[in-house]
C-alpha positions, 0 to 999 in steps of 0.5 A, spaced: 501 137 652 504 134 647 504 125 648 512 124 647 513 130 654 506 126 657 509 119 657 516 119 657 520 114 653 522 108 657 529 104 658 528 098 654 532 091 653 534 094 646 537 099 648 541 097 654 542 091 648 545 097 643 550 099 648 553 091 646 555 093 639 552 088 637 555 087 630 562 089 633 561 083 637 558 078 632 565 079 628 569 079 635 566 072 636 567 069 629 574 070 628 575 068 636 570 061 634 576 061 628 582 061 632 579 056 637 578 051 630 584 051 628 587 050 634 590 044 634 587 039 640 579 038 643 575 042 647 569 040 651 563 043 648 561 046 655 568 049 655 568 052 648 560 056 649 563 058 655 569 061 652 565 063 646 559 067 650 566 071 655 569 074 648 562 075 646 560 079 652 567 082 654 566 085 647 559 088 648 562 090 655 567 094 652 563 097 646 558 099 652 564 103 656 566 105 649 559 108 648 559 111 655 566 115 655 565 116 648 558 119 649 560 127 648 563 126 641 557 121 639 552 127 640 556 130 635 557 125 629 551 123 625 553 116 625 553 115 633 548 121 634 542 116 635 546 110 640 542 110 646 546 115 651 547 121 646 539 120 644 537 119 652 535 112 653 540 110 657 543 114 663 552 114 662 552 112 669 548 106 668 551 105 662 558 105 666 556 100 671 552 096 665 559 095 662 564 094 668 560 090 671 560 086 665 566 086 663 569 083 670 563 077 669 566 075 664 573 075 665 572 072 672 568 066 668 573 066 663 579 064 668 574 059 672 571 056 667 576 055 661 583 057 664 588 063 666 590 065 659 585 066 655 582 069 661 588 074 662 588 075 655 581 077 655 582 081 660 587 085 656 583 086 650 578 090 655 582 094 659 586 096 652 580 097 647 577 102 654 583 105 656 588 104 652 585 106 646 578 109 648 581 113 654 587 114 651 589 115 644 583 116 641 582 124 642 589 124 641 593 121 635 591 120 628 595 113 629 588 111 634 585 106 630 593 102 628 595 102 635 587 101 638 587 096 632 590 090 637 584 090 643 579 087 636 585 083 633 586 078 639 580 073 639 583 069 635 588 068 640 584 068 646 580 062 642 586 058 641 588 059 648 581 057 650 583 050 647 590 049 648 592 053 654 598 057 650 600 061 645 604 059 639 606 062 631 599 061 628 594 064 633 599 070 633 598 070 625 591 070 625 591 076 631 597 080 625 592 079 619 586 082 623 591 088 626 593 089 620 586 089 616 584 095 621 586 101 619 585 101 611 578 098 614 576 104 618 581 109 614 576 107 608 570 109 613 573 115 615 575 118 609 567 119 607 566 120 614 572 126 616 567 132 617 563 127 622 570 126 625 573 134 624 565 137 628 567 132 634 574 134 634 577 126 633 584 126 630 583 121 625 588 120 619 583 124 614 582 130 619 589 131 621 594 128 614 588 130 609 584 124 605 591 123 599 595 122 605 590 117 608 588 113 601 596 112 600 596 109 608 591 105 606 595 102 600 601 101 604 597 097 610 594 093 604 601 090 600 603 088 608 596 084 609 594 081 602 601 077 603 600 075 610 592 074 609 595 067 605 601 065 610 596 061 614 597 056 609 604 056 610 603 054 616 598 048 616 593 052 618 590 053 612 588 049 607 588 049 599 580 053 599 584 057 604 589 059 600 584 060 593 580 064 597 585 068 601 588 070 594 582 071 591 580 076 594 585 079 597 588 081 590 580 084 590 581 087 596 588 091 593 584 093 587 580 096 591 586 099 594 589 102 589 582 105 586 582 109 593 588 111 592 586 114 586 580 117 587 578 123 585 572 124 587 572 127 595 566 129 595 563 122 594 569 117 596 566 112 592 572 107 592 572 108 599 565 106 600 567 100 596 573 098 599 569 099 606 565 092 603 570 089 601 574 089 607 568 086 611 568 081 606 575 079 606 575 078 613 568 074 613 572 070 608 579 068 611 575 066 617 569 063 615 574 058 610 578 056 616 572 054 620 570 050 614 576 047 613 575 044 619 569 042 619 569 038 612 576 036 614 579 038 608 588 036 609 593 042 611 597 044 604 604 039 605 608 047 604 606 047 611 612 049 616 610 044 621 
């Protein structure tokens, strides 16, 4: 009897750990961390770990539950095929149970500790990221991932919400900047990845249009989201090192846009490869600038509008 059948691997903390998509939820924090800065106002700081650690958990609740409806297919794709339901450490009923029951702590927390619209927003990115777009949308239309797009885009508001009690234009710019950045991000993946997507019967833009139409949406949702990633300094809310770093690499980002749109080798897609990165970089940047400049106490540009 071999070792691995004699001593049967045993669920770990890891692994319940892996279900939370931890690098998901690391940038769903960040940009709800941006939006709560650049909020105008103060909040108490028990109040904002407390607002930070219900986006946090909500996200990883909603990747778990996203793993767990999603494990059929996963077994299929050799990006997914290693998470902890399709290689057996963990069973789809615990990961369900593990998720829900996370997701309802967390906004429940959210709404007693922090106020009621931050914790209904919370409660909508949830059930849209589970059931609107996991459930719903994702096995049936090539426009998943657009529409899909809003569940990740919302952390900025929530955050904003977290400290102000309301919504107001500039949030709702940060939540477009996101919404619009997730299709040339995740088109970029999928163009490499559209055998993965075709074997589990996924409908993703490259699979159903073919990659040449995929690399010119690509390009399209880029012109709309370079010019919108600098509005926030219209608006007050950026600053002047927000402005040079949203223009820079932005007009990268659009470089590399129009380089995937061009690209000849779909074997290899290494422009897409490229602008994948580039995409992760220009959130990083957006977010990190707003956070800094409020940090170092850097003045709003006098072009803002109010």
């Amino acid at each position: 009897m071999s070792l691995s059948l004699a001593y049967p691997r045993v669920t770990t903390v890891g692994d319940f750990f892996a279900l939370l998509k931890p690098r998901v939820m690391s940038l769903v924090v960040f940009t709800g961390l941006a939006g709560m800065v650049a909020a105008p106002g103060h909040v108490h700081l028990l109040t904002a770990f407390t607002a930070l650690l219900c986006i946090a958990v909500a996200a990883g609740a909603s990747g778990c539950l996203n793993m767990a409806y999603d494990h059929d297919i996963d077994r299929l794709m050799s990006r997914t095929a290693t998470r902890p339901i399709p290689m057996g450490y963990v069973a789809r009923e615990d990961a369900l149970a593990f998720g829900w029951t996370l997701s309802v702590a967390s906004v429940a927390i959210m709404w007693l500790f922090v106020n009621e619209l931050a914790a209904a927003l919370l409660a909508f990115t949830v059930f849209f990221y589970v059931v609107v777009y996991t459930l719903w949308l994702k096995r049936r239309t090539p426009q998943n991932i657009v529409i899909g797009g809003l569940s990740g885009a919302l952390p900025p508001a929530i955050g904003w919400a977290a400290v102000t009690g309301s919504l107001s234009l500039a949030p709702l710019l940060l939540v477009a900047i996101i919404f619009m950045w997730t299709p040339p991000h995740f088109w970029a993946l999928s163009l490499w990845r559209s055998e993965d997507y075709a074997r589990a019967g996924v409908p993703m833009l490259p699979v159903v249009k073919g990659k040449p139409h995929t690399r010119f949406q690509i390009l399209l949702y880029t012109l709309v989201l370079v010019p919108l990633g600098v509005a926030p300094a219209a608006l007050g809310i950026g600053g002047p090192l927000y402005l040079a770093a949203s223009g820079g690499i932005g007009l990268w980002f659009l470089w590399e846009a129009v380089a995937t749109y061009r690209e000849k080798d779909e074997a290899r897609e290494p422009a897409a490869h490229r602008l994948f990165g580039v995409s992760l970089l220009y959130m990083t940047a957006l977010f990190a600038t707003l956070i800094l400049e409020k940090l170092i106490g850097l003045p709003a540009l006098s072009l803002a509008l109010g």
